[in-house]
N, C-alpha and C positions, 0 to 999 in steps of 0.2 A: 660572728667574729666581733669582738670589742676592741677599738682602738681607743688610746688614753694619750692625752697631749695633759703638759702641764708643768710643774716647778717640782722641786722639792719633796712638797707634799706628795706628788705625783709617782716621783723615783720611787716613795719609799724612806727616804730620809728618816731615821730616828729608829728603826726596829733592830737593835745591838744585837749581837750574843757578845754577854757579858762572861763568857766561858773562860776565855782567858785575856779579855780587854778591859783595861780598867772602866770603871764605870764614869771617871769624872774627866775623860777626856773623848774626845772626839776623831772623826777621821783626819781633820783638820791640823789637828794637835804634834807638836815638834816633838821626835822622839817613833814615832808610833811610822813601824817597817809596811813596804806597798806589802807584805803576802798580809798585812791585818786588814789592811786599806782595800786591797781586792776581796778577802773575804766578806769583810761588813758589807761593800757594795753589791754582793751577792745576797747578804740578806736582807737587805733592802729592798734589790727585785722580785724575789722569793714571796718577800710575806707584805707585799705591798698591797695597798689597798683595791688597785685595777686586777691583780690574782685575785683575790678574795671574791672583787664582787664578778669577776669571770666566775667563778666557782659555783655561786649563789644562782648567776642566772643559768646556770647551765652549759653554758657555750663551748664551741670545740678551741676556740682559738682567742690570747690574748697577747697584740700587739701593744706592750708601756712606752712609747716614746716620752714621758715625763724624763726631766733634765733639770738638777742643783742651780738656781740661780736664772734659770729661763727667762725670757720676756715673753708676751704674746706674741712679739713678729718671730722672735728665734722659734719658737712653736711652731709658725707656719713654713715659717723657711726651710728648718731643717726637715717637715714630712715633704713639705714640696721635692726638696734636693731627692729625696729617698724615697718617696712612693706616688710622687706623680701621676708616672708613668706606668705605674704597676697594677695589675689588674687582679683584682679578689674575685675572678668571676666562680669561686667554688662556693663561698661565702654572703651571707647577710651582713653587710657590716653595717655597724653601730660604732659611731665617732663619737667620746664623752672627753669634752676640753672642759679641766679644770682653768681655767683662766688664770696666769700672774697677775700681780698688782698692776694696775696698769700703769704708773708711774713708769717701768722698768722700758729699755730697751735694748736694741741691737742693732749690728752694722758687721761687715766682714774685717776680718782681720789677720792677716797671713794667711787666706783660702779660707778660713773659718768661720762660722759665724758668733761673734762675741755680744754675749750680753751683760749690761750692764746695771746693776742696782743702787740707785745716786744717792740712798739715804742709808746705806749699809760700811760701817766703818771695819764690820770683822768681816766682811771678804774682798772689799777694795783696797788697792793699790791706792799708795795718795794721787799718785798720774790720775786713775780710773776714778777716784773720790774726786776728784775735783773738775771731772769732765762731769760726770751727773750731775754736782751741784748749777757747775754751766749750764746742764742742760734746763734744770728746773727754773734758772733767773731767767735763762733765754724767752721760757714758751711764755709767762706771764699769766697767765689764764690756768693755773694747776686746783684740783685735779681735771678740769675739764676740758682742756687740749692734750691730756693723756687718754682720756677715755673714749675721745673722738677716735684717736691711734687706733685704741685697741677695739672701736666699732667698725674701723675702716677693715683690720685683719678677718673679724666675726664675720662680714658682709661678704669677704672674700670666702673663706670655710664654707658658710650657708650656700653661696652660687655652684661651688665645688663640688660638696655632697650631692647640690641638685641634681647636677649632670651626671655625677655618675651613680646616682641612684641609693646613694646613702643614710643611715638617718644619724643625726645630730642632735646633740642638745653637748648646755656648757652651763657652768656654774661659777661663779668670781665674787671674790671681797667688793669688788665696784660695781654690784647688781641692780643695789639703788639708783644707780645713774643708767643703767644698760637696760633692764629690762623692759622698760618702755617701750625700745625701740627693736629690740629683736624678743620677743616674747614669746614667739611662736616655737623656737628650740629654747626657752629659757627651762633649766632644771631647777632651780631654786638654791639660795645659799641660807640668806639669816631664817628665813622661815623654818628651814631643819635646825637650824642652830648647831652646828659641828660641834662648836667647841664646849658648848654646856654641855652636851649628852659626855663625851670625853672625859671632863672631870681633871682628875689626878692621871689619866695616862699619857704624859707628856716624858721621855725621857727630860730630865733636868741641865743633860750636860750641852744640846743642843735647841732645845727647846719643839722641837716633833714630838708627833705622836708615835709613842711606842706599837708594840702587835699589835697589844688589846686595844688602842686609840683608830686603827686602822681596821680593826676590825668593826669598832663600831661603825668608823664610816663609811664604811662598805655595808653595811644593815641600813646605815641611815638611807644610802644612796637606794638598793635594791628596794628597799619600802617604798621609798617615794616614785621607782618604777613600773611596781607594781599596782600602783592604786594610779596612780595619770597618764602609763604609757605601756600596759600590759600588753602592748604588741611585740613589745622588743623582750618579750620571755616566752621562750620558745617550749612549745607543748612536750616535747622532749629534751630532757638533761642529757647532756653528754657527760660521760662517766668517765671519762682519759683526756683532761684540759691539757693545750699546750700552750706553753705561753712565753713571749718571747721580750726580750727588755733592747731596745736597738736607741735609745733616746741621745747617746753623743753626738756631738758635731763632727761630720765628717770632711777632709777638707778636699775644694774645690777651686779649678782653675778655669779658665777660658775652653781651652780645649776640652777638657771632660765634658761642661757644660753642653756645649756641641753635639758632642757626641750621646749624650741623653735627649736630649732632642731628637736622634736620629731614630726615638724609640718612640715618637709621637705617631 
């Protein structure tokens, strides 16, 4: 079983059917009804790059918790809130965290967990633009009391998988700063270089990788599992992948809380 934490990139972000959507606007975009809005984000999940490379290695089973706009803590918070307590004792799981910028974060909000991207003017609110910018004069020390943050989340994943028997690995824009210190799950980023093999497959109207861009990084990724970590390709393909996309925030109170504890 392959589980995928991560942003954007991660959902699936950018793989259109241009069928009957224009092409020079977005999900985003004013005008544009939720049944187009629910479709794209179908095809998002669909042909996203964690199917792909479930596909590639074989696997029976593909868990996307990728999410638009994620932070590294929203990543762990919301698998915590949701599978904690949950047991794959059918499965081999294999955890692949694409990592957010680590700039970004989260805190709850109305039961939910909201994250926050401080240098992004086309998805914040001015309220929310100008708490990031807060947040970046506050820490003083950027990017390197962000990427502490986000080694403090990695350390927690790593201890996590341990116990329950999982294996890990994670790749990030802030690798140059990370991999030093967790190396031993590091998958690599600039070394494959994503974005040069990619090229032109960039939807223009969002700036993602279309299929074909997701599908090369699903080759890039399954190459480079093959040659440094051929345990996690299983001697047999599974020939009927299921795969499930569960990455929103789901919202949470005192009481529910409790009560998932009660499943400890």
């Amino acid at each position: 079983m392959l589980i995928t934490l991560g942003c954007s990139y991660t959902e699936g972000m950018g793989c259109y059917d241009f069928t009957d959507f224009p092409k020079h606007l977005t999900v985003y975009s004013d005008g544009v009804t939720q049944e187009q809005i629910d479709h794209q984000y179908n095809q998002f999940h669909k042909k996203s790059w964690p199917v792909k490379l479930g596909k590639l290695l074989g696997y029976d089973k593909v868990l996307n918790l990728g999410y638009s706009g994620s932070s590294q803590s929203s990543n762990m918070k919301i698998f915590m809130q949701k599978y904690r307590n949950f047991d794959f004792y059918e499965y081999d799981v294999f955890i692949l965290w694409w990592i957010p910028s680590s700039h970004r974060f989260s805190f709850y909000r109305n039961g939910r967990v909201f994250s926050i991207i401080p240098n992004s003017d086309t998805v914040n609110s001015d309220e929310v633009g100008t708490l990031g910018r807060h947040y970046l004069n506050f820490i003083q020390n950027y990017p390197e009391d962000c990427v502490l943050e986000t080694k403090f989340y990695l350390d927690l994943m790593e201890d996590f998988c341990k116990l329950k028997n999982y294996k890990l690995l994670w790749i990030s824009e802030d690798d140059i700063y990370l991999k030093n210190t967790n190396k031993s799950t590091w998958l690599g980023y600039y070394e494959h270089n994503f974005w040069g093999p990619i090229g032109d497959n960039i939807n223009p109207s969002c700036g993602h990788p279309n299929e074909k861009g997701y599908d090369i990084i699903s080759k890039l990724i399954y190459n480079s599992l093959k040659e440094k970590h051929p345990y996690l390709i299983p001697e047999t393909s599974s020939s009927n992948m299921e795969w499930i996309w569960d990455g929103a925030p789901i919202e949470m109170n005192i009481e529910a809380e409790k009560e998932s504890q009660k499943l400890i």
